[in-house]
C-alpha positions as CSV (number, residue, x, y, z in Angstrom):
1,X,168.4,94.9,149.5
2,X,167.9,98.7,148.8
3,X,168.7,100.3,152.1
4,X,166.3,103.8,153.0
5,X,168.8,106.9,153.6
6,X,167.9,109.9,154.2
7,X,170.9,112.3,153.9
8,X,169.9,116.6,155.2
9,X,171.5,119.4,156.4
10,X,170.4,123.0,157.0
11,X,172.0,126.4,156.7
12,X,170.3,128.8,158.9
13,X,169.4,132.5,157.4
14,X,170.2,135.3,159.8
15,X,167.7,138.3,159.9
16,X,168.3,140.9,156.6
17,X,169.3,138.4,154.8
18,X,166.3,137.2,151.9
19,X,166.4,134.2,150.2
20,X,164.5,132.8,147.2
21,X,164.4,128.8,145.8
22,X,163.0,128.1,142.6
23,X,164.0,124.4,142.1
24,X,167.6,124.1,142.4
25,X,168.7,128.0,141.5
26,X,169.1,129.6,144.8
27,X,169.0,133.6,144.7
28,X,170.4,135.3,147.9
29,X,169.9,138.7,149.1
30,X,171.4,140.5,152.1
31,X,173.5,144.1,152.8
32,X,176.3,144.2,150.6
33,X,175.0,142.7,147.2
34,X,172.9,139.7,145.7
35,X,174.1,136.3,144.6
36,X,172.6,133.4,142.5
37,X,173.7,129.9,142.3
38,X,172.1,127.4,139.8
39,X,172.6,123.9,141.0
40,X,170.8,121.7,138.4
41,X,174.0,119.7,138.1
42,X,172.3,117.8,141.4
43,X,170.5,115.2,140.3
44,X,168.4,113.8,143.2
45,X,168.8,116.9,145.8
46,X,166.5,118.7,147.1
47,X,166.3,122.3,147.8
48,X,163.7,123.9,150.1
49,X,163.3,126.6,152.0
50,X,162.1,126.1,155.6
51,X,160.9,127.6,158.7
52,X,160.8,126.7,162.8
53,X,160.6,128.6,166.1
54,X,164.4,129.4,165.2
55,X,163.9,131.6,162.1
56,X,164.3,130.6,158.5
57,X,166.6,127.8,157.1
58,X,167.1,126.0,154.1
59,X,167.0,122.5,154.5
60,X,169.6,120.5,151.2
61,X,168.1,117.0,151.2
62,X,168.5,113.6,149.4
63,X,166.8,110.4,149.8
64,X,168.0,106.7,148.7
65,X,171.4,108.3,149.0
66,X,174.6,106.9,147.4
67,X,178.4,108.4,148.5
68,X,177.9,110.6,145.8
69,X,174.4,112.2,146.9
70,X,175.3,112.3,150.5
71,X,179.1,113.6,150.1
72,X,176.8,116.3,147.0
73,X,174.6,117.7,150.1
74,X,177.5,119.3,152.2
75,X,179.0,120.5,149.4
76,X,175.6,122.4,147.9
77,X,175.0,123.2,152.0
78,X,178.3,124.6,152.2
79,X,178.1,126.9,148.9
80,X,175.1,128.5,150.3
81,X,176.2,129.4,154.0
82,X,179.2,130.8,151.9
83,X,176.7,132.9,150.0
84,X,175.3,133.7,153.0
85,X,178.4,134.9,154.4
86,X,179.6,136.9,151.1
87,X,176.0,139.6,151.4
88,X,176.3,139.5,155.4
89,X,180.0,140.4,155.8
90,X,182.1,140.1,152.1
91,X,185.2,138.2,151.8
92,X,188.8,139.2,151.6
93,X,191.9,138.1,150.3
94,X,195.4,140.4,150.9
95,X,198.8,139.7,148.7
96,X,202.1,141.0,149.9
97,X,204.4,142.3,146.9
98,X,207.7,140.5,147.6
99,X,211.2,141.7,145.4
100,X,214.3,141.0,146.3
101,X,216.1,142.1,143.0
102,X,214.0,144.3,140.6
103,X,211.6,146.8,142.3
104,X,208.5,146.0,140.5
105,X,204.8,148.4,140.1
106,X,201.5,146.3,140.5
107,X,198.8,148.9,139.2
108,X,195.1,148.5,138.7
109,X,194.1,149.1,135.3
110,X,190.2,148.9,134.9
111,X,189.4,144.9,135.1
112,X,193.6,144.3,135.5
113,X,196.5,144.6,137.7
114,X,199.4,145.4,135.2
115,X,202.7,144.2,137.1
116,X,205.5,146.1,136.0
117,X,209.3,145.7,135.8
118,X,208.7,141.9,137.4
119,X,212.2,140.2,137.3
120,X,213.9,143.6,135.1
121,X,211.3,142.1,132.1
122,X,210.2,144.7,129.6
123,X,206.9,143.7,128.6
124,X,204.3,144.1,132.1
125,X,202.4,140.8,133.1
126,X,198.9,141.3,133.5
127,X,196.3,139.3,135.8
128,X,192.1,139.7,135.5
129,X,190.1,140.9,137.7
130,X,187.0,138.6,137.8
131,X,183.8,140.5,137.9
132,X,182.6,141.8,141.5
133,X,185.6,142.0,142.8
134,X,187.4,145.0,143.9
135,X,191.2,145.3,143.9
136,X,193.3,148.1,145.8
137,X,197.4,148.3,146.3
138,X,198.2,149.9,149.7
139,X,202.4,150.1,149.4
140,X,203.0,146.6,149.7
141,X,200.1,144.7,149.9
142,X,197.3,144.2,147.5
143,X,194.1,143.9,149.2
144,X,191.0,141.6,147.0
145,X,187.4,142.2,148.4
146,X,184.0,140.9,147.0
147,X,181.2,139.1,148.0
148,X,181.7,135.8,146.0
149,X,184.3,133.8,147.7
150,X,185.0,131.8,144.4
151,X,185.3,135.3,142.3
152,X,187.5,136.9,144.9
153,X,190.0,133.9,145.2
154,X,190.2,133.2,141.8
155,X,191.1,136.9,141.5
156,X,194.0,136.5,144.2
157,X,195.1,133.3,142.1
158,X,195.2,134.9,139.2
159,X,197.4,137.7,140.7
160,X,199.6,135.1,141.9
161,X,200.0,133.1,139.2
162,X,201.0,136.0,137.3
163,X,204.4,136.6,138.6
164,X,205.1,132.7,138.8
165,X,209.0,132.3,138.5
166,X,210.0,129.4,136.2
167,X,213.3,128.3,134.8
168,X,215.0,130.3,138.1
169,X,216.1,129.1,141.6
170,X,212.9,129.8,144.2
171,X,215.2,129.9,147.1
172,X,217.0,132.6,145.1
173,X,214.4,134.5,143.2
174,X,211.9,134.7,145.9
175,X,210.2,137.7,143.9
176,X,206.5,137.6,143.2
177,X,203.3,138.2,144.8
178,X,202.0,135.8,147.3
179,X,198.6,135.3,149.2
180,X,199.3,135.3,153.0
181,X,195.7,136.1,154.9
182,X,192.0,135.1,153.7
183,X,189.3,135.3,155.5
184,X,185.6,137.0,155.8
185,X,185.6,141.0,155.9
186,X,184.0,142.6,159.0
């Protein structure tokens, strides 16, 4: 016996933000920027936009829902209120340059940071700066801002994974760069 579900949830859009649906590529608009995600990936989802005595919203939906489909409407809900979020406020990521034994130079060089003089090496290690995102070095701390929360933590990862220690004791060599706040920029 086929069981009716009916799996929804909504996203509401606060005012100056604009947002268009055509199918399931979602284009949204707001202060700081623009950002479209295509998710035709979904089979079986629906994307519409929506409007009640609250304001606009845009209402993910599913019907006949398996685990899949139901657990696949948070997660496309979810990437939209964090588009939401990136043209409303921005999102940002800070670093803190740690050395203990080599003082090194983390510079940004167009679309990389060039860390020099990590661990005494010679040759400078050298992270990307995904597009969108802005990067800035205030003494110790490097400071990642942007308006796509994927772009902007894949650019702190990157950073980080840059001056990964291996073949070396971490309780002795605790030198690299390390994420310690994220969060939305106000």
């Amino acid at each position: 016996m086929v069981k009716y579900t009916h799996v929804a949830e909504e996203v509401r859009i606060p005012e100056g933000v604009d947002v268009t649906v055509d199918g399931l590529k979602v284009t949204v608009r707001g202060p700081k920027g623009e950002l479209t995600r295509d998710f035709s990936h979904a089979r079986g989802i629906i994307i519409r936009l929506d409007e009640d005595e609250e304001g606009k919203k845009i209402v993910v939906e599913t019907f006949f829902a398996n685990r899949r489909q139901k657990a696949l409407v948070g997660t496309i809900a979810s990437h939209i209120e964090n588009m939401v979020t990136g043209v409303t406020k921005g999102y940002r990521y800070k670093l803190r340059i740690v050395f203990s034994h080599f003082p090194m130079t983390v510079k940004v060089q167009g679309d990389k940071v060039v860390i020099e003089n990590f661990l005494g090496e010679k040759a400078p290690r050298v992270a990307k700066i995904m597009p969108g995102v802005t990067v800035k070095v205030q003494k110790n701390d490097v400071i990642v801002e942007g308006i796509d929360i994927e772009a902007v933590g894949q650019t702190a990862a990157n950073i980080e994974l840059a001056t990964k220690v291996k073949d070396r004791d971490r309780r002795v060599f605790i030198d690299g760069i390390y994420i310690y706040e994220k969060g939305v920029a106000e």
